[in-house]
C-alpha positions as MATLAB code, in Angstrom:
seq = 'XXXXXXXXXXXXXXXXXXXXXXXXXXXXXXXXXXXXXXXXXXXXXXXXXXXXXXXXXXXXXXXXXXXXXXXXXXXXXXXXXXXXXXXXXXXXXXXXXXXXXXXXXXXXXXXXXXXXXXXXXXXXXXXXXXXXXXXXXXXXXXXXXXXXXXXXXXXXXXXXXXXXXXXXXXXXXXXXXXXXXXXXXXXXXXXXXXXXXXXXXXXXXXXXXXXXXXXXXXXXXXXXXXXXXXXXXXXXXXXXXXXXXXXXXXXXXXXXXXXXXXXXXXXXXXXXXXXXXXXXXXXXXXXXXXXXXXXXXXXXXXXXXXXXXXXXXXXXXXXXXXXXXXXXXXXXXXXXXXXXXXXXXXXXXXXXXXXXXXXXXXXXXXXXXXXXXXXXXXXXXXXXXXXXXXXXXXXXXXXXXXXXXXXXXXXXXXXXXXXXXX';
ca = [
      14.463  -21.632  -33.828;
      15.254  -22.800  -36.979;
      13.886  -26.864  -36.605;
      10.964  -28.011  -34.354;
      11.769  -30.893  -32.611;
       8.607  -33.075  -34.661;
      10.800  -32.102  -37.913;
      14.207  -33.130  -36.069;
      12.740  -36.844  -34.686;
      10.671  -37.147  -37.838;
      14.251  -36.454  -39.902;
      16.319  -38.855  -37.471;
      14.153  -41.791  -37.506;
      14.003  -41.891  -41.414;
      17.450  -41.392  -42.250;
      18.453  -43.714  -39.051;
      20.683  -41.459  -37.757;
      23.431  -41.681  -34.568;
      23.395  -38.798  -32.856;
      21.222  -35.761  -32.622;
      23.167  -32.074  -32.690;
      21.834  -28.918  -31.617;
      23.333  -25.387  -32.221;
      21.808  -22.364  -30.119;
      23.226  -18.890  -31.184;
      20.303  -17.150  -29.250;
      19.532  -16.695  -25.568;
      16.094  -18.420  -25.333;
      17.512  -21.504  -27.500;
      18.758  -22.918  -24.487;
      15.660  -23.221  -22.989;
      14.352  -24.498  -26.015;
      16.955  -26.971  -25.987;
      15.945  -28.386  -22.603;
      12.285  -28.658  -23.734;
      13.296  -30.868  -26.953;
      15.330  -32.767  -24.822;
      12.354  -33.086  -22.426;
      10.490  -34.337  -25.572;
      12.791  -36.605  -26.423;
      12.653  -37.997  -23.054;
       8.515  -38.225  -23.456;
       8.835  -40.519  -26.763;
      11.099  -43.098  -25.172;
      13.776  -42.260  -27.511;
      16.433  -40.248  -25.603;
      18.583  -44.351  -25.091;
      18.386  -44.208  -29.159;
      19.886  -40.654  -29.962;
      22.816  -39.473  -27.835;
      22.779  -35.466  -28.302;
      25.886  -33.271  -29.124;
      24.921  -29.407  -28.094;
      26.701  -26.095  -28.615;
      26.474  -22.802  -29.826;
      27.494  -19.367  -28.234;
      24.487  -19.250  -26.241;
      25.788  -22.296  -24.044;
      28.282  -23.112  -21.241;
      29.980  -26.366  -20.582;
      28.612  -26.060  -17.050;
      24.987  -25.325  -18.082;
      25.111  -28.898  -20.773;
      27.243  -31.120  -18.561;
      25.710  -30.245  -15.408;
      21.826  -28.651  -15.341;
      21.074  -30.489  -19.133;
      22.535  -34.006  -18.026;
      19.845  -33.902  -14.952;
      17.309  -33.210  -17.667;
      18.110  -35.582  -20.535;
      17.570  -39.813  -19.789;
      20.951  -40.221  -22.572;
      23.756  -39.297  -23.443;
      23.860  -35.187  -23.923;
      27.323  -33.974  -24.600;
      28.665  -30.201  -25.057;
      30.910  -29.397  -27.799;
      32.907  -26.309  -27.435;
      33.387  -26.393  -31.596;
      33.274  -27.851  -34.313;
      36.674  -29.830  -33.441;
      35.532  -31.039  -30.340;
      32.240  -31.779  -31.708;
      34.451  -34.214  -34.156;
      36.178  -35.918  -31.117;
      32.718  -36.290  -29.569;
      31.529  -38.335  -32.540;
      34.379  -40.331  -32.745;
      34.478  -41.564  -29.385;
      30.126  -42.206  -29.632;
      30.785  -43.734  -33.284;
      33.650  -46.128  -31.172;
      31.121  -46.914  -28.249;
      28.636  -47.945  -30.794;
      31.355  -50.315  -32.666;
      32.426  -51.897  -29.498;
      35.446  -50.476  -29.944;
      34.917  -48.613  -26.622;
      37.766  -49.006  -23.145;
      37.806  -52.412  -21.893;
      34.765  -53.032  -19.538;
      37.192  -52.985  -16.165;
      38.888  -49.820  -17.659;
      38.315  -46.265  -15.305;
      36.986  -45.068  -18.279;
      34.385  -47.635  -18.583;
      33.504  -48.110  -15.071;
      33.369  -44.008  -14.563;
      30.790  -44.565  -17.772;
      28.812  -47.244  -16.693;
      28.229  -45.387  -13.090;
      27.287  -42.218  -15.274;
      24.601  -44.106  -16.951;
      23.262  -46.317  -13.761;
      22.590  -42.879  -11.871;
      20.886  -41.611  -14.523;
      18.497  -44.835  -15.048;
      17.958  -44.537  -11.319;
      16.958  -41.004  -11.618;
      15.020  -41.651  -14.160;
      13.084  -44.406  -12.762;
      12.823  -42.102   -9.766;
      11.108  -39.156  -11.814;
       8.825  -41.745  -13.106;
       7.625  -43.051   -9.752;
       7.449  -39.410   -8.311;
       5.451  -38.375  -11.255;
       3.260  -41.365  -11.288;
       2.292  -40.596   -7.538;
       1.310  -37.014   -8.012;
      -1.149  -38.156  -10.747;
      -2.533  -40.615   -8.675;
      -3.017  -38.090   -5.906;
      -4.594  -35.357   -8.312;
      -8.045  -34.279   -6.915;
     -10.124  -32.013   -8.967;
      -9.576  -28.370   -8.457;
     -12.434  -25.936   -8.989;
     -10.531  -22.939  -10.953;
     -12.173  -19.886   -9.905;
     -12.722  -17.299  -13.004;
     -10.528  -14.619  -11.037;
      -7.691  -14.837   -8.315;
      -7.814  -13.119   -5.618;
      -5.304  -10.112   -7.088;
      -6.831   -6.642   -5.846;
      -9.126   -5.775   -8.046;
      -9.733   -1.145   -6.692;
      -5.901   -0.634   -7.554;
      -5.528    2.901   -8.396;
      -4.189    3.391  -12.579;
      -2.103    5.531  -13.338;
      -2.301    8.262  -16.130;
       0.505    7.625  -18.962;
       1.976   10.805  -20.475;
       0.852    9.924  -23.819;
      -1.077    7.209  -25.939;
       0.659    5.686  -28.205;
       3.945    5.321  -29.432;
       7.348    7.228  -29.588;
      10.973    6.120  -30.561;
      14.075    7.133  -29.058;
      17.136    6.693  -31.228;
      21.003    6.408  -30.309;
      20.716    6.326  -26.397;
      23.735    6.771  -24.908;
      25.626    3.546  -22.832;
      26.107    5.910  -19.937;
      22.413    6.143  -19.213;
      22.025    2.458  -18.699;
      25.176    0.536  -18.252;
      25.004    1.043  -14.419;
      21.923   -1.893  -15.096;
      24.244   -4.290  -16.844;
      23.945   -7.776  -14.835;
      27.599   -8.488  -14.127;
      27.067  -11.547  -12.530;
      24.442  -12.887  -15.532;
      27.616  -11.702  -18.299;
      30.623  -13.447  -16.189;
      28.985  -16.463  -14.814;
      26.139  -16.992  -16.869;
      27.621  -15.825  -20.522;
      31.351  -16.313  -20.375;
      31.446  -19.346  -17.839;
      33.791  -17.688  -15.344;
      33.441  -20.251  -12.229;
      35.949  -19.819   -9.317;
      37.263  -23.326   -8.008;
      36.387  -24.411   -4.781;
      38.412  -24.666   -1.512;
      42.029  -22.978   -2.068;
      43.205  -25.016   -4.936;
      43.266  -22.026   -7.612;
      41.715  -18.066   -7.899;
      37.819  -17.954   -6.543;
      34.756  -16.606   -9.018;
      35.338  -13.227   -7.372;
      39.663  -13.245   -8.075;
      38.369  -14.040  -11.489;
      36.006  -11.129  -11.857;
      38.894   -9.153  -11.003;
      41.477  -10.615  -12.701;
      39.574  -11.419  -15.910;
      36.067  -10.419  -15.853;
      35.722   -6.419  -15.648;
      38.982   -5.559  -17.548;
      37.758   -7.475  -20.325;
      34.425   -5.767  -19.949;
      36.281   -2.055  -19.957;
      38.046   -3.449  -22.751;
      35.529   -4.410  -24.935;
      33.164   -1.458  -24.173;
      35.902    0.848  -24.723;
      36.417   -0.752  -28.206;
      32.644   -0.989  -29.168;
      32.563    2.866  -28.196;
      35.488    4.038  -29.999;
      34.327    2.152  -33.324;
      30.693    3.777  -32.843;
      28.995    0.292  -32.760;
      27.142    1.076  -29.780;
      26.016    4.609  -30.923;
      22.388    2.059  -32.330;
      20.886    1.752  -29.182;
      17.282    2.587  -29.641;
      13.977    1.850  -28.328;
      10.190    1.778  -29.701;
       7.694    2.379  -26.656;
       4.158    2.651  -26.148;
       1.300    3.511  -23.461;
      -2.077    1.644  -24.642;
      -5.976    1.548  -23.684;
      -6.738   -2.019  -22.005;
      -9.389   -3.836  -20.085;
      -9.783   -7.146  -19.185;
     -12.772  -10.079  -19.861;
     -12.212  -12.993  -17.969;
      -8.500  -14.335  -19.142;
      -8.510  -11.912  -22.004;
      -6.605   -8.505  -21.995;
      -8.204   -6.152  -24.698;
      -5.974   -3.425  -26.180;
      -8.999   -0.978  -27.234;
      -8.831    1.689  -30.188;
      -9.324    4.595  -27.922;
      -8.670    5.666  -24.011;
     -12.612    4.979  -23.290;
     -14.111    2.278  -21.759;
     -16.835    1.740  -24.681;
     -14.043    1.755  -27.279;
     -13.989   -0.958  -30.053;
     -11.483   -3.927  -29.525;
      -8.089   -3.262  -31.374;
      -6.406   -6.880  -30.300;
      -7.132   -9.572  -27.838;
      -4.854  -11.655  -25.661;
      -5.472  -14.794  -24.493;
      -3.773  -15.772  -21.434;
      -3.646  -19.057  -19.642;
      -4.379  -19.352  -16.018;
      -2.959  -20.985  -13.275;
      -4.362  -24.520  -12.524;
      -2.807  -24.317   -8.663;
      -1.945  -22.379   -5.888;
      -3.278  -18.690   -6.519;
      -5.180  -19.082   -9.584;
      -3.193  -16.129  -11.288;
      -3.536  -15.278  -15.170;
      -2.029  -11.592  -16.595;
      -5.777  -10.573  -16.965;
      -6.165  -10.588  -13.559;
      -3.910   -7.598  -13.575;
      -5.782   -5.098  -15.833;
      -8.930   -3.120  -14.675;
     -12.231   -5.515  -16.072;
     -14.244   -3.325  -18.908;
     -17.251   -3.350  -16.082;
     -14.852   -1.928  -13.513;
     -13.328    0.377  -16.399;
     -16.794    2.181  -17.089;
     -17.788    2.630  -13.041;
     -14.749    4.488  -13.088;
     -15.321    6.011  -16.077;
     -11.291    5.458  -17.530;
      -9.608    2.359  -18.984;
      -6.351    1.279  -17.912;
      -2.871    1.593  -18.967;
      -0.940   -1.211  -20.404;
       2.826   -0.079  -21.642;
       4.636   -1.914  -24.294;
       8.614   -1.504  -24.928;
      10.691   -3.101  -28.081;
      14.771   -1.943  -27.227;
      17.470   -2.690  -29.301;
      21.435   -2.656  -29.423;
      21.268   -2.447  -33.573;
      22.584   -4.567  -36.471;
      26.349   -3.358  -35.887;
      27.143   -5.132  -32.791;
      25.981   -8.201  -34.016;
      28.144   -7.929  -37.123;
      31.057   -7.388  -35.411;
      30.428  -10.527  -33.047;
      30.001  -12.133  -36.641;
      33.159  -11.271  -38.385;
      35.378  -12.371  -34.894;
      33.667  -15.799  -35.119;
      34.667  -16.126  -39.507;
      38.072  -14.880  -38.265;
      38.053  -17.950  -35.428;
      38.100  -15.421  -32.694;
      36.146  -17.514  -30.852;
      36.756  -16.435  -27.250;
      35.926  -12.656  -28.438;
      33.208  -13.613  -30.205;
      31.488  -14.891  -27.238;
      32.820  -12.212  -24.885;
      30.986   -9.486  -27.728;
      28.097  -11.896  -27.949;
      27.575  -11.910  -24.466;
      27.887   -8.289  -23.856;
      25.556   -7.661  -26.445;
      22.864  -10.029  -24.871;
      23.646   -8.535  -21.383;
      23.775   -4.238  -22.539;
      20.637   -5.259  -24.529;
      18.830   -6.337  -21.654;
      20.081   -4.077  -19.273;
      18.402   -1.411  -21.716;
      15.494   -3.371  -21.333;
      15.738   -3.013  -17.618;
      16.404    1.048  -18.145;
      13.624    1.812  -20.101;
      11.132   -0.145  -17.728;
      12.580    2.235  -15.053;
      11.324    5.084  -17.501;
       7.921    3.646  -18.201;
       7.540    3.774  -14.197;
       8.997    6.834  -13.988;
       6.308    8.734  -16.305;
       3.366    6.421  -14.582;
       4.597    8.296  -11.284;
       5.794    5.838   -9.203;
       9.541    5.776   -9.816;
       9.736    6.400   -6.731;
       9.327    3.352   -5.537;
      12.502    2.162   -7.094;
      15.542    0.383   -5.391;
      18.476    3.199   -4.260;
      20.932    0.584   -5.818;
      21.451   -1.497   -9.353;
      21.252   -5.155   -7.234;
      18.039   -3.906   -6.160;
      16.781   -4.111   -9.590;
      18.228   -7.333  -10.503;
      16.075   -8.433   -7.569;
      12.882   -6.934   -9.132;
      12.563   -4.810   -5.930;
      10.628   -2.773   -7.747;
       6.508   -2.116   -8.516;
       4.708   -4.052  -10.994;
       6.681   -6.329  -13.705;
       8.142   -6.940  -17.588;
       6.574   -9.906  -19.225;
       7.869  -11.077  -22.278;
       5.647  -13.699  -24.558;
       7.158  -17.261  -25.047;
       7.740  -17.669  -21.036;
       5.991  -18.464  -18.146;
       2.692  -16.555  -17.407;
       2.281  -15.915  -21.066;
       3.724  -18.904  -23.544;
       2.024  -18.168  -26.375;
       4.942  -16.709  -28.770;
       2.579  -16.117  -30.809;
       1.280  -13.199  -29.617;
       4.600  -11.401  -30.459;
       3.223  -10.498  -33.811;
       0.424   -8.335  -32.216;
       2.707   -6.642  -29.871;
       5.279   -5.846  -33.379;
       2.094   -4.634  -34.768;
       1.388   -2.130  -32.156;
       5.009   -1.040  -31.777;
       6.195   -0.932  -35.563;
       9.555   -1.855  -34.725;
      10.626   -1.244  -37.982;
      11.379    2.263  -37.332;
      14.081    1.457  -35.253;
      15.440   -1.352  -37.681;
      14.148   -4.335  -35.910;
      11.983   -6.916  -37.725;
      10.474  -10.128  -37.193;
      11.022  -13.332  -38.775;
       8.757  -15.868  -39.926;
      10.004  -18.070  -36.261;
       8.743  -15.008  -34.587;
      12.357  -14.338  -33.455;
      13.484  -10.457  -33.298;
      16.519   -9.355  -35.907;
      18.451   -7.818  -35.049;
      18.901  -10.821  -32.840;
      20.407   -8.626  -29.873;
      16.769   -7.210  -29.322;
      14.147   -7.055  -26.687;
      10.250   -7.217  -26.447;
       7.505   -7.082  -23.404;
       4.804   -5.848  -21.681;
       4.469   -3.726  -18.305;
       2.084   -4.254  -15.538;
       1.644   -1.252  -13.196;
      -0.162   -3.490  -10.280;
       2.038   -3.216   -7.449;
       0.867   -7.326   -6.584;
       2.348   -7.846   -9.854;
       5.423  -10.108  -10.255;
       6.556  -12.665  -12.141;
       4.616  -16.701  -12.133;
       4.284  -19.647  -14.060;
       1.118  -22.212  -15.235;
];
């Protein structure tokens, strides 16, 4: 994330600017995106700036549809750079007065658009002022009520190890076809019989492109960089810390500490909760296991998504750019299945790949920057346990991954384990 959303404001209230543009070539942009228009929305300002968004990480339907409900202006998605053009023209003519007459379709479609959304928002406002006036204190307990005598498993090894070049056949029966077609290449069926439905597309469209492409990317040896850095590391817990200890013992010195927050509601979770206390770790006279994993699809594939977009191959580039999000996190998904696998209760795995999708499976990946653990920040410890380097992945200054098509988390092994938000 190149610009906070401070610097943005800060730059488009001194240079009095029109409109306010965001690009996302990453994944987790777009949910950045949502939060700065959320901010925006918190200032009072989002009537001022009208915002133009794109990027290869969007869809039309995700902007014009989920993003609209979010943002109390104007929000607009621009396909490219020409369309971005248009979009400017037609705010620049709205701002001139040289708009459709007021009586127009045009106008009266407009002005409908834009009393829904004050309504809405005057209805978020009222819902929102309600629930504060309703808030009673809540005593936060200093632990939820997550089993506490789970048994740990033993990991095969402390430490780290890194597996080079693994092989697309071992994971690609865990690539999320649904997340690639709908969610990266914005195949939507129409509804009723008036053209082909999402699943006609899928056939028609979606998986030949998919053998296509993976064919290509095999043949040209660009998915030959698939690697992974993995880890099994001494932990206990203090309160709403997680301790990653210099040895397996229970007495061991602290090696880094995370800090996690804890739910203010409902179950009182927090990701401590999850790993044996130090008190509970020397009674049983071992510490427990917390697994890190770092997977990558390599520098190449990225590259090649690179040079389709300078040669205005724009449709390919986001077809490569989406496969390389998708493979990259259905390695992700693979490797957690080996991390359970060598703690000994594979086992418990779904017979079939939907099952995983579903997380019917023990325990859970967190990643930092999300939900139950926000703080991005804590990235840099987990880089410094893994050394990431060794499989050619670094991180930047923004505490992004490069190559961008990369992967980070953290495995819990408690079965009540699953993911939550605070």
């Amino acid at each position: 994330i190149k610009q906070p959303i401070s610097t943005i404001l800060e730059v488009a209230e001194d240079k009095k600017v029109d409109v306010i543009g965001m690009s996302g070539l990453l994944v987790k942009s777009t949910v950045v995106m949502k939060e700065n228009l959320e901010e925006i929305n918190s200032r009072g300002l989002a009537e001022e700036y009208p915002v133009l968004l794109g990027g290869a990480a969007l869809t039309r339907a995700y902007v014009e549809n989920d993003l609209t409900d979010t943002y109390d202006g104007d929000v607009h998605y621009a396909r490219d750079a020409f369309e971005g053009l248009r979009l400017m023209d037609d705010i620049m003519a709205t701002k001139r007065g040289e708009g459709p007459a007021p009586d127009s379709p045009e106008a009266i479609a407009a002005a409908k658009k834009a009393a829904e959304r004050k309504a809405r928002h005057e209805r978020s406002k009222k819902i929102a002022a309600k629930r504060k006036a309703a808030e009673v204190p809540v005593e936060v307990p200093a632990r939820s009520d997550v089993v506490s005598d789970n048994q740990i498993p033993t990991p095969p090894f402390w430490g780290t190890r890194i597996i080079k070049g693994v092989a697309i056949a071992e994971y690609m029966q865990l690539l999320d076809e649904r997340a690639l077609f709908l969610g990266q290449w914005g195949l939507r069926g129409t509804r009723g019989n008036d053209g082909p439905s999402y699943e006609d597309l899928v056939e028609s469209e979606g998986r030949p492109r998919l053998r296509y492409w993976i064919d290509r990317l095999s043949t040209e040896n660009i998915l030959q960089h698939a690697a992974v850095v993995y880890g099994y590391f001494p932990a206990v817990s203090d309160g709403d810390a997680v301790h990653v200890l210099t040895e397996p013992r229970p007495d061991a010195p602290v090696r880094y500490t995370f800090e996690f927050p804890r739910q203010q509601r409902s179950r009182f979770l927090c990701i401590a909760d999850f790993i044996a206390s130090r008190e509970s770790a020397i009674a049983a006279g071992h510490v427990d296991v917390l697994p890190f994993q770092l997977v990558t699809m390599g520098q190449p594939i990225a590259d090649f998504a690179n040079k389709l977009f300078a040669d205005n191959a724009y449709r390919d580039y986001l077809e490569v750019h989406g496969i390389g999000v998708q493979l990259t996190e259905a390695l992700a998904e693979y490797w957690h299945q080996r991390v359970r696998s060598e703690l000994s209760f594979g086992e418990e795995d779904p017979e079939n790949p939907q099952g995983f999708f579903d997380l019917e499976y023990r325990g859970a990946r967190f990643s930092f920057g999300y939900g139950a653990c926000p703080d991005l920040e804590d990235r840099a410890k987990m880089i410094a346990l893994l050394e990431p380097e060794r499989i050619g992945v670094v991180l930047s200054e923004e505490l992004q991954l490069h190559p961008e098509q990369s992967t980070d988390a953290f495995v819990l092994h408690h079965p009540e384990a699953k993911y939550f938000n605070t």
